[in-house]
C-alpha positions as CSV (number, residue, x, y, z in Angstrom):
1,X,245.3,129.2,84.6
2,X,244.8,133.3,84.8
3,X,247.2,135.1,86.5
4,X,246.2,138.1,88.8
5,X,246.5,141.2,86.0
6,X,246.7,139.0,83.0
7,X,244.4,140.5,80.3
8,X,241.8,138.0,78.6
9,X,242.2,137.9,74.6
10,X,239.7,139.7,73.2
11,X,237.2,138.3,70.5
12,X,237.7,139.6,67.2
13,X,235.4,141.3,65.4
14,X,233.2,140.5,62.7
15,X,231.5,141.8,60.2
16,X,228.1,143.1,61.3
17,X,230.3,145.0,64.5
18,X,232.6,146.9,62.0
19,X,229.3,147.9,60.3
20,X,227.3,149.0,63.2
21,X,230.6,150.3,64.9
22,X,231.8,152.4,61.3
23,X,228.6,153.3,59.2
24,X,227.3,156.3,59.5
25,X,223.9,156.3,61.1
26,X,222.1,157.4,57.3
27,X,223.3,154.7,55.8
28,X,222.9,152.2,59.1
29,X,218.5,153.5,58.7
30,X,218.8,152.4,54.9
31,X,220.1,149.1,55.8
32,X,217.7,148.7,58.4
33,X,214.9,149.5,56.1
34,X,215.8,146.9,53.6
35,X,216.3,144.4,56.4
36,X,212.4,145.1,57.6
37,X,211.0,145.1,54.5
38,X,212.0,142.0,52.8
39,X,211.3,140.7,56.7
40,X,207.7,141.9,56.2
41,X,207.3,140.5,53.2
42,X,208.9,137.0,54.1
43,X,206.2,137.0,56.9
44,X,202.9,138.3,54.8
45,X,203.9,134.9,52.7
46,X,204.1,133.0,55.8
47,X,200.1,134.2,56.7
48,X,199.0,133.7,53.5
49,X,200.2,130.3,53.6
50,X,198.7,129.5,56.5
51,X,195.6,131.1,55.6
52,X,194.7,128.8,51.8
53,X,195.5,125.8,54.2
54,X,192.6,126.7,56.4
């Protein structure tokens, strides 16, 4: 039961929130750029797949 002006327990944080919360925003775009390449590339293998099982 929540008494009136009792403060919920906040979540603690994890990882990826101390990064995007403490990195500065140079290193936070070279990170990101990594992330969407190797996401590119996992999805050009995904087409290409599909395409040689049409």
């Amino acid at each position: 039961m929540k008494l009136f002006g009792a403060k919920a327990q906040l979540a603690s944080s994890s990882p990826l929130s101390d990064f995007l919360r403490n990195t500065k925003s140079r290193d936070k775009k070279r990170v990101y750029n990594k992330v969407i390449a190797a996401a590119s590339q996992r999805q050009i293998a995904v087409l290409e797949a599909a395409n040689r099982k049409i």
